[in-house]
N, C-alpha and C positions, 0 to 999 in steps of 0.2 A: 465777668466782663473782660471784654481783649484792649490793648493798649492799641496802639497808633500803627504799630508792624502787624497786629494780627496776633500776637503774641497773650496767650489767655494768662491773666492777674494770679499773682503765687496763691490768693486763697483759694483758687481753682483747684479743685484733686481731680484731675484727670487721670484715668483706668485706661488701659493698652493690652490688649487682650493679640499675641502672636502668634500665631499658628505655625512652628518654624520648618514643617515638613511638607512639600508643596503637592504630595497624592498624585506621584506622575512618577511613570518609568522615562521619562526624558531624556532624563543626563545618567540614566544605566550606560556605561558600568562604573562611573565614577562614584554614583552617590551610593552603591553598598556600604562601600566602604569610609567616605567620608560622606559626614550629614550636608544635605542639599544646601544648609543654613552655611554652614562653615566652608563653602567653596571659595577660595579667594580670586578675587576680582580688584584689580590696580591695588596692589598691596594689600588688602584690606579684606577679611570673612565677609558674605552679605551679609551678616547680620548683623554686623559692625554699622552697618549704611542703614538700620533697620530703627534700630534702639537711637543711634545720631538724631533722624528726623524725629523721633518722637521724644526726644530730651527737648530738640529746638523746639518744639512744638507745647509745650509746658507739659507735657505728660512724666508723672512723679510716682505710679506705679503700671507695673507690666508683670502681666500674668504668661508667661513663656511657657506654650506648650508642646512637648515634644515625642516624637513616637519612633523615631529614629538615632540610633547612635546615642543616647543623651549622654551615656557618660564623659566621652568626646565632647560634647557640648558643655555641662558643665566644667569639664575640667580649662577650657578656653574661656570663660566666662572667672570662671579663678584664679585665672592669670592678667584676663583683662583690665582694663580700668573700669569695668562695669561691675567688677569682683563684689560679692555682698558677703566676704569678711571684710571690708573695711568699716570703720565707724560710722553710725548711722548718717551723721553731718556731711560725710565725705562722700557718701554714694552720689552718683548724679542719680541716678536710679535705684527702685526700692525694684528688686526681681523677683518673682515667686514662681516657681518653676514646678510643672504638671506634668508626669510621664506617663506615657499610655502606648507602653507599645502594638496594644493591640487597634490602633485607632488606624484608619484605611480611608478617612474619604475626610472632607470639612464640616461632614454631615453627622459622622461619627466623633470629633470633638468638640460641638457646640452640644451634642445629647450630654456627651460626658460633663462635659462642663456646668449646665442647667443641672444635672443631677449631684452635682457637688455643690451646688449655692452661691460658689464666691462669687460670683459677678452680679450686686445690688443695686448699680445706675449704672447708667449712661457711659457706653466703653466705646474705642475704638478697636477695628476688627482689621488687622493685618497680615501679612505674611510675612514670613522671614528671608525671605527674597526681594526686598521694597528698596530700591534706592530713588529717594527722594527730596528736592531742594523747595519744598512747597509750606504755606501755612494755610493751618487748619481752625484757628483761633475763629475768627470770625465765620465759618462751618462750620463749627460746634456751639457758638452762638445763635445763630439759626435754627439748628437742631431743639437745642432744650427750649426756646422760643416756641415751636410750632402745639406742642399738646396743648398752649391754652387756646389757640384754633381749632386744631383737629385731635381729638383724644386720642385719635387712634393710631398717629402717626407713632410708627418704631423704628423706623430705619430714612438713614440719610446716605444715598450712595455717591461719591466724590470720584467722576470723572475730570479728563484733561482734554482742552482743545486741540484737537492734531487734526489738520486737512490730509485730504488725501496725499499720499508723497511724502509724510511725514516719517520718519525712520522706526519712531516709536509705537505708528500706527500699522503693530502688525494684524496680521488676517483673526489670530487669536482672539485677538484683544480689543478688537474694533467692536461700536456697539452700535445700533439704533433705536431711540426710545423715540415717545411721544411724551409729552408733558404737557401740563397745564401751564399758559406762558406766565399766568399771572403766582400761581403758588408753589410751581415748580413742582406738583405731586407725577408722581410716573402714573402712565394710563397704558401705557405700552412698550414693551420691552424683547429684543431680542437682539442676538447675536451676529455682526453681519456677514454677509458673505453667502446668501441662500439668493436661488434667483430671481423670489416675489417674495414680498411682503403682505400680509392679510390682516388690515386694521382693522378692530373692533366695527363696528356701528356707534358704539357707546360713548368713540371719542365726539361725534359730531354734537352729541349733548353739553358741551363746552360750549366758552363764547372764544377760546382764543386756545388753540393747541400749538405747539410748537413741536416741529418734527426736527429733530438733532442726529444726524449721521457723521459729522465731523471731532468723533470722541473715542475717545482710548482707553482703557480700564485699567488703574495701578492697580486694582484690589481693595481701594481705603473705601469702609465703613462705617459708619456712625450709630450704633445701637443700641437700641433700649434690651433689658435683658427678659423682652418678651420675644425675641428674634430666636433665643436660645431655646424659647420651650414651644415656639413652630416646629422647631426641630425635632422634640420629643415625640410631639404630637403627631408629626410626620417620618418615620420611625424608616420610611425606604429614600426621602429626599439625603442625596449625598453631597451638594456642591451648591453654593448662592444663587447660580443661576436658576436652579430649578425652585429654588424657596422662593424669588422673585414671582417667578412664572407662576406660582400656585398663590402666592398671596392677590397677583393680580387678575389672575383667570376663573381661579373658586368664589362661590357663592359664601362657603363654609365660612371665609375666613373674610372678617371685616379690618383688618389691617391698612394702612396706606404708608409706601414709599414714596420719598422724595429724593430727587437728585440736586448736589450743587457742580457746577462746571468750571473750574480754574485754567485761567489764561495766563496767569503768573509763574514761574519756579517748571519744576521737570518733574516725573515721576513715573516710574516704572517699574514694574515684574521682571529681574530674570530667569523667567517663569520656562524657557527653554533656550536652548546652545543657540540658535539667531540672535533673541534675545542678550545674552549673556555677552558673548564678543561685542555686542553693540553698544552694551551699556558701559563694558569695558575700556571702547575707544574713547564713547563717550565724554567720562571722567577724568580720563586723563585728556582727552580736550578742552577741560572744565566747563561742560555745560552744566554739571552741578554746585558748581559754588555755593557753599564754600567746602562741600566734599569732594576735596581734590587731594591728593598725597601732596604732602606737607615735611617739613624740616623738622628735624636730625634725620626721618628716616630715610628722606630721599634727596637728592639732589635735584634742583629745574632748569631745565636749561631751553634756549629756542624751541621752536614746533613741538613743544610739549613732549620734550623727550627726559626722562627722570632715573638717574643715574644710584644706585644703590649704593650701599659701605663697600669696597673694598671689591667693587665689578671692574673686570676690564676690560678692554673695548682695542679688540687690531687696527691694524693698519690696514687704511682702503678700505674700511667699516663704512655703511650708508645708515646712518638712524633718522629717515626720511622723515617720520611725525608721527605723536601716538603710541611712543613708544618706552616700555619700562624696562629697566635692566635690574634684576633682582641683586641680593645681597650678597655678592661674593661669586657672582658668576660671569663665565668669559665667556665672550666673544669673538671667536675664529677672524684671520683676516678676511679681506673681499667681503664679509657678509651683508646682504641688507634686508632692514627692518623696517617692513611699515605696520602701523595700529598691531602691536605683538605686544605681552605683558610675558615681561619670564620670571620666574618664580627663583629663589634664592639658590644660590650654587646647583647653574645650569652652567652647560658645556656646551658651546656651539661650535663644528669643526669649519673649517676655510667654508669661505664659498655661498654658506646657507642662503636660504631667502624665506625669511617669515612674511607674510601678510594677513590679517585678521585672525592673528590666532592667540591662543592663552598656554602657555607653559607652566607646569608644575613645578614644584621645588624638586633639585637634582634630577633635569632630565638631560640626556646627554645625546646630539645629534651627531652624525658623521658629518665627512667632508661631501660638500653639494647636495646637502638635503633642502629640497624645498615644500614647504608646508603654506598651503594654503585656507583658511577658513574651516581651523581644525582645532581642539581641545585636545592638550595632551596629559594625561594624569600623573603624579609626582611618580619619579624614581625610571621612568618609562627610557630605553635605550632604544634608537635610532640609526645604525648603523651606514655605513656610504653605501650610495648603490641603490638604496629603497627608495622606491617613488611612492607617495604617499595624495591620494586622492581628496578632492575636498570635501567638507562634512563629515570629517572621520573624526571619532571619539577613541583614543587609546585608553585605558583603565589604567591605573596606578602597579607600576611594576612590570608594564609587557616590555620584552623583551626581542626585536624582530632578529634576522639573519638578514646578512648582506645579498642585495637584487632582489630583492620579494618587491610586489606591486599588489598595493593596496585600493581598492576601489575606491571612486566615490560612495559619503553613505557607512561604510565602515567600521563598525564597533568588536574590540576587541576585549580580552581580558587575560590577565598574567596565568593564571590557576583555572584548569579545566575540573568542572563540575559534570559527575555523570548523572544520568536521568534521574536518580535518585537525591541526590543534592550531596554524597558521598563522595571524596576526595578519591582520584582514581590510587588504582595500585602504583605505592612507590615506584618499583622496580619501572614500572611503565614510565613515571615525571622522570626517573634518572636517567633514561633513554633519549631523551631528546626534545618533548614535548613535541610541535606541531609542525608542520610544512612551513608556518611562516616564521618559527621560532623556537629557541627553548622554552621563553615565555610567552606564547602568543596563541589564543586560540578566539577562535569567533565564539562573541556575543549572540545571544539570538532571542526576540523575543518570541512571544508566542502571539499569533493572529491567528487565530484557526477560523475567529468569526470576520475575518477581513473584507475579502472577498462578498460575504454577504450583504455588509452595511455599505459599502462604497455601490453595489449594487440599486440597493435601495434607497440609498440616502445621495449618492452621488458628488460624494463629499471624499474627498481622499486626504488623509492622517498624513503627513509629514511631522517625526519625530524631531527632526528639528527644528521646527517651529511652528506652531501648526496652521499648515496652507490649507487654504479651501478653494477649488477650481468646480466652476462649473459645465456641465453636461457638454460646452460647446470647446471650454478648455481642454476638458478631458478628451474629446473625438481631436482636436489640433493638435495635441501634446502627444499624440498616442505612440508614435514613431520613438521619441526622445522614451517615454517612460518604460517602452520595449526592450530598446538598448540596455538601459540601466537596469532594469531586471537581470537580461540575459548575464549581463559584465556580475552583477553580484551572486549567479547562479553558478556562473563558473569559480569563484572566491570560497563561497559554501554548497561543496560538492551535497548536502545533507539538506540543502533547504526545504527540500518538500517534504521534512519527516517531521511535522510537529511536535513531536516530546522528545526530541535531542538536544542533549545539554543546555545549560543556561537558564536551567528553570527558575523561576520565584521562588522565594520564600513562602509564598501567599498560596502554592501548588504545594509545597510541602505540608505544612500545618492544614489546607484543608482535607490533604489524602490522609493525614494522622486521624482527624476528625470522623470522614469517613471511614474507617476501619476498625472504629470506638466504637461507631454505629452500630455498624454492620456485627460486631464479633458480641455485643451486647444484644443486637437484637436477636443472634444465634441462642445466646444462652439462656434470655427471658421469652422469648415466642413473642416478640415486636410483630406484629403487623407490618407488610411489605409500604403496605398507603402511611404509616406513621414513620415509618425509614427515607420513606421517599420526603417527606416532609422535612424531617430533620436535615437531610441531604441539601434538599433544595434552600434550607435556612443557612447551611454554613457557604453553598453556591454564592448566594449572593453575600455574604458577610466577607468572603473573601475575594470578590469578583472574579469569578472562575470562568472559565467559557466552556459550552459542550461538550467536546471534544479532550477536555481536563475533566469532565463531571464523568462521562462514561468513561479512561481510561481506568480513572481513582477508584470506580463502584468494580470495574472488573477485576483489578487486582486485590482489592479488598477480599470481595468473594474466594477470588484463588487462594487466596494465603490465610484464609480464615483457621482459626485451631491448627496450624500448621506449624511447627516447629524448625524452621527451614534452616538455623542453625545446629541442628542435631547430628552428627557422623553417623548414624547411624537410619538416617532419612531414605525410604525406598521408595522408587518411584508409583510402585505398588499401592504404597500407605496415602502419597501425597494424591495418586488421582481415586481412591476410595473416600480421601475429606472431600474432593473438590465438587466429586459428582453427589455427594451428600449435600455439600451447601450450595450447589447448583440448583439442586431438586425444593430444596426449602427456601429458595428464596428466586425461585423463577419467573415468580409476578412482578418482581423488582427489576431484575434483568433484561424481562419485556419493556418495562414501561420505558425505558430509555433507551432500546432497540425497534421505534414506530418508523424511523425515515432510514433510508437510504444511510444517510450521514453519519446517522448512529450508529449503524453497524459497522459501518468504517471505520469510525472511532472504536468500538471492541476489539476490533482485526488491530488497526494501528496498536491500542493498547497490548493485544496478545505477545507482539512485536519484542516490548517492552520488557512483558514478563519474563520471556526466556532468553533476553539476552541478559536479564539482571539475574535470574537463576535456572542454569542450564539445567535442572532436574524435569522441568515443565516441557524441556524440551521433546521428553521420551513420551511425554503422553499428548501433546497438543494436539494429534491428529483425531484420539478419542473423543477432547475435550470439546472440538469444533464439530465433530460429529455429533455430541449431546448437546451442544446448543444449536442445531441444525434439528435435530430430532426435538427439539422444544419451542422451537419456532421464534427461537430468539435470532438468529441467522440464517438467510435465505441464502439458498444455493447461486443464484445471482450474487450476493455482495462476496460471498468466498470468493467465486471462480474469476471476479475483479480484482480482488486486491493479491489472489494469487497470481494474475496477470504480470500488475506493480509486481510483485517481486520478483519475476522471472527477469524483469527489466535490468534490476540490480547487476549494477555493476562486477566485476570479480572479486575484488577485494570486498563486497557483504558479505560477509562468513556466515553471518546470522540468519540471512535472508534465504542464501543458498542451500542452508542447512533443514534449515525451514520448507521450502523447496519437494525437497529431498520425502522429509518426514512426514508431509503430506501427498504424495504423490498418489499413494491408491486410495484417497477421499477425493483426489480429484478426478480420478480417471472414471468413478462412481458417479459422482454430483454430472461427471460429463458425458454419460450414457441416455439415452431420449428416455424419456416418461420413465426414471427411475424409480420415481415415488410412485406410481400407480402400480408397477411389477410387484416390490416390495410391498405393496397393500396386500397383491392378489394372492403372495405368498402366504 
C-alpha cells in the first residue's frame, strides 16, 4: 500500500529494471566515448536523475543493465553515493549490475534478461536517460491490483499530460492511444505524427472509448515478467513499440495493456540533443524539484544562475538565466550567457555568446565565439574566428583552426578512423590532421537506405531530435531543406561515398562475422543458400543496411585464404585465390547482385578494397571483367559508376587511378552488341 504522497510502504520491495544504453546513434560522436547514461546534464550524470526518481519512488533494488562503456559506468557508480561497497544499511540502493556488450536494441536486453531468470514480480522498465519529479506509488498500486480483474494484464504504461506546445511534447515522443474510459486498457496505440489514423472496428465494441492525443512518453513501465518472455517468443521484435503493436494487433497473443496518465511532477527522456538542452535548461529552471543543483556544489543565485567552486565571472559578463558555471572555469569579459551549462574548468575568451548550449569539462573558446543550440564534448578547443553553426555536435577532444565555418547540423570528431575502423598512419595524424583542424574531422553516419524510406514512409529522421513532417511539409519546406544539404555538401566534400570513414562498430564486427562465414564455408563446401542465411542472421543482429551487407560479402570474398600481410604477396597469386573463390561461391555473389543498387554497392565496395590494399589494384580490371562474365555485373552498372568516377575530383587519387586501370574494359563494355561478337567468335 502507498501512504498519503503516493509514496509505496517500506514492506514494499520494489524491482527497477534500467536499461542504461538508449540503442541510438543520436548523440554520436559523443557517446562512443562516454556512456549515453554518464552524460552530464546541470551538474549531475543522467543517471544520477535516473536512480534519484526511483529511490523517491520506494524502489530498493535495480537491476542496471549495461552494454556500453560499463567499465566507465561502474567505476562512477564507486565513486558515487550509490557505491555498493558501502554497508548494506547505508546503500540507498541495492544495484546489481548486468553487462552485455553485445546487446543492440531493448528487444535484445529484455531476451537476455528472461533468459537469466532474475526478474520474478512485478518491475519497473526504465531508461537511464529518465529525469523525472513524478510518483509512481499509486501506479503500481493499480498495476498489482488489475490481475484479479483481468488475468492477463502484464503491462502498465505511464504516460504524461502535455498539450500541444508543450516543450516536452516532442514529435518523438508524442503518442495516440484509444482506451477503455472506464479500465484504462489500451485498444489502440500508435505513434503520432503520421497523416491518418486507422482505428480498429473493434473499438466500437466498447460502451465508452477515450481517445488521448495530448500525451508524452518518459519511457516508464510497469511489468509483469511475462513482458520479458513476449520478447523471447518474439525473437525479431526490438523496441516497446512494436511489442505493444503485436500484443494488441495478434490474435496469437491474448495479453492486455493498460495505461495510467499523470498530470502531476515532470518526466522525460533525453533520449536526443533537443531533448537533452531542454531538459538541461529545464532543471536548472527547477521544473524538477526537488532535482535542482544544490549546495556545497553550486552556488544559487537570481534567474537561476549557479555559480561553481572557485569559477570566475569578467567584467561586463551577462548571466541572463539558466545558467551554470562549472568548477573552476572562467569566464572572458563582455560575455553573455543564456540557458548554457559549462562543465568544470572551461575557458571562455572576451566577447562569447552561449545560448542553449551544454559544455564539457575543459573546453576552451576564443575571443567572440558564439554558439548557439550546440553540444560540445569535454576537452574540445574553439579558437577566435570559428563560426560555429547551430545543432552542431563537437566529440570530446576536436580541436578546430582559426576562421573555419562550420555548418548547421555538424558532427565532428577528434581521431579520424579509416574505412576499416584502423587508426590512419601516424606520419599522416603528425601532419596536420584536417582542413578544419589538427583535431577535427567529420562525423558521418551511414544512410545508404535513407533516401528509400523517407520515400516511402514520408517521414524524415532528424538526428536531433526526431522530427516527423508530412507529405505537405515536405513539398513547403523543400527550398530550406535544399539549401541545407547543399551548405553540408560543401563541409563534406565525400558525402556521397557511403563507406568513408566514421564507421560503426556494428559494421566492423559484422564484416568480421562475414568473413568467418565465408572463409569457413570455403574450407567446409557450405552451401551458398546456408551462407546467405547465416549472412542475413548476423545482417539483422547487427542492423546493417545493403549497401554494408554487399560491401562486407565482397570483400570477404576477395580476401578469402589470402595472406595480404605477406612481403612476398604477388599480384599473380592474389587474383589466382580471388578468381578461385569467385568461381565457388558465384551463386552467393549473384544473390545480392538482383537490383540495380546492388551492384552499386559491389562497385562502391571495389572502391574500398583497393584503396585499403593497393595490391587489388593491379588486377581489378580482370576481376570486373569475371564478374561481368558471371553475370553478377551488368555492363550498364560498370559503365555508371565509372561515369561517377570520371567525375572525381583531382585530388581522387584512387578514383583516378582506377580510372586509368580500367580504361580498356571500358572501351570493350562500350562497343555496340559486344557480347553477341564475342558469342560468334
Amino acid at each position: 500500500m502507498s501512504d498519503k504522497s503516493g509514496q509505496l510502504s517500506p514492506e514494499d520491495i520494489l524491482t527497477a529494471v534500467v536499461l542504461a544504453d538508449p540503442y541510438s546513434p543520436q548523440f554520436n560522436p559523443l557517446t562512443p566515448s562516454t556512456p549515453h547514461c554518464l552524460l552530464y546534464l546541470a551538474g549531475r550524470p543522467l543517471l544520477d536523475y535516473t536512480l534519484e526518481c526511483l529511490l523517491h519512488n520506494g524502489v530498493s533494488e535495480v537491476i542496471l543493465y549495461l552494454s556500453t562503456c560499463p567499465t566507465m559506468v561502474r567505476s562512477w557508480l564507486a565513486d558515487s553515493k550509490w557505491s555498493q561497497e558501502l554497508p548494506t544499511a547505508c546503500r540507498p540502493l541495492n544495484i546489481s549490475i548486468i553487462v552485455n556488450e553485445d546487446c543492440s536494441s531493448v528487444g535484445d536486453a529484455c531476451r537476455d534478461l528472461d533468459e537469466k531468470g532474475i526478474v520474478r514480480g512485478d518491475f519497473l522498465l526504465v531508461s537511464g536517460d529518465l529525469v523525472a519529479s513524478v510518483r509512481l506509488g499509486e501506479v503500481m498500486e493499480r498495476h498489482r491490483a488489475r490481475p484479479a480483474k483481468d488475468k492477463h494484464s502484464i503491462m502498465t504504461k505511464v504516460y504524461m499530460q502535455a498539450q500541444p506546445g508543450n516543450c516536452l511534447r516532442t514529435r518523438g515522443t508524442e503518442v495516440v492511444t484509444a482506451c477503455d474510459k472506464v479500465t484504462n486498457q489500451i485498444l489502440f496505440y500508435q505513434r503520432s505524427g503520421q497523416a491518418a489514423y486507422n482505428f480498429p472496428v473493434e473499438l466500437f465494441q466498447h460502451d465508452e472509448v477515450s481517445v488521448c492525443y495530448d500525451l508524452s512518453d518518459p519511457g516508464i513501465s510497469v511489468c509483469n515478467p511475462t513482458v520479458l518472455a513476449l520478447f523471447s517468443d518474439n525473437f525479431d521484435i526490438q523496441d516497446m513499440d512494436t511489442l505493444t503493436a503485436e500484443i494488441l494487433e495478434s490474435d496469437l497473443v491474448d495479453s492486455t495493456i493498460y495505461m495510467e496518465t499523470l498530470v502531476e511532477g515532470m518526466a522525460a527522456r533525453a533520449s536526443s540533443p533537443y531533448m537533452f538542452l531542454t531538459l538541461s535548461s529545464m532543471v536548472m529552471a527547477r521544473w524538477f524539484y526537488p532535482m535542482v543543483p544544490t549546495s556545497p556544489s553550486f552556488k544559487y543565485s537570481r534567474n537561476n544562475v549557479y555559480y561553481g567552486q572557485d569559477c570566475k565571472v569578467g567584467k561586463g559578463s551577462m548571466l541572463e538565466e539558466d545558467v551554470m558555471i562549472g568548477h573552476g572555469s572562467v569566464v572572458g569579459v563582455g560575455c553573455v550567457l543564456s540557458q548554457a551549462s559549462l562543465g568544470s574548468k572551461c575557458v571562455l575568451g572576451e566577447d562569447c555568446m552561449l545560448s542553449n548550449c551544454v559544455l564539457g569539462e575543459n573546453v576552451t573558446l576564443g575571443k567572440g565565439v558564439v554558439l548557439s543550440n550546440c553540444i560540445i564534448g569535454k576537452g574540445a578547443i574553439i579558437p577566435t574566428g570559428v563560426k560555429i553553426g547551430e545543432k552542431v555536435i563537437l566529440g570530446a577532444g576536436v580541436e578546430l583552426i582559426e576562421g573555419v565555418i562550420i555548418p548547421d547540423g555538424a558532427r565532428m570528431i577528434a581521431e579520424e578512423e579509416d574505412d576499416w575502423g584502423e587508426d590512419e598512419d601516424q606520419d599522416e595524424a603528425v601532419t596536420g590532421g584536417s582542413e578544419w583542424g589538427p583535431k577535427a574531422y567529420v562525423y558521418k553516419e551511414d544512410d545508404g537506405d535513407e533516401e528509400e524510406s523517407v520515400a516511402s514512409d514520408r517521414v524524415v529522421h532528424d538526428t536531433w531530435g526526431e522530427v516527423y513532417y508530412t507529405e505537405d511539409d515536405v513539398s513547403s519546406e523543400g527550398s530550406v531543406d535544399e539549401d541545407s544539404d547543399q551548405e553540408f555538401d560543401d563541409f563534406d566534400p565525400e558525402s556521397e561515398e557511403e563507406t568513408t570513414g566514421g564507421e560503426h562498430d556494428d559494421v566492423k564486427n559484422f564484416r568480421r562475422e562475414v568473413m568467418d562465414s565465408i572463409a569457413g564455408g570455403l574450407d567446409q563446401g557450405v552451401t551458398s543458400d546456408n551462407l546467405v542465411l547465416e549472412i542475413n542472421g548476423s545482417k539483422h543482429a547487427w542492423n546493417i543496411t545493403l549497401s554494408e551487407v554487399n560491401q562486407c560479402v565482397l570483400y570477404a570474398v576477395m580476401t578469402a585464404n589470402i595472406a595480404l600481410d605477406s612481403a612476398q604477396l604477388s599480384s599473380a597469386a592474389v587474383l589466382a585465390t580471388v578468381m578461385k573463390n569467385m568461381t565457388t561461391l558465384q551463386q552467393l555473389l549473384t544473390k545480392y547482385s538482383r537490383s540495380k543498387s546492388g551492384q552499386l554497392y559491389y562497385l562502391e565496395g571495389m572502391e574500398s578494397i583497393v584503396a585499403r590494399h593497393p595490391i587489388y589494384m593491379e588486377i581489378i580490371a580482370k576481376v570486373l571483367h569475371s564478374l561481368y562474365d558471371r553475370e553478377v555485373l551488368s555492363d550498364e552498372s560498370i559503365l555508371s559508376w565509372h561515369k561517377k568516377l570520371g567525375a572525381a575530383g583531382p585530388t581522387e587519387q584512387v578514383q583516378a587511378t582506377i580510372c586509368s586501370k580500367i580504361k580498356p574494359l571500358i572501351a570493350w563494355l562500350e562497343q555496340p552488341d559486344s557480347d553477341s561478337e564475342d558469342e560468334s567468335d
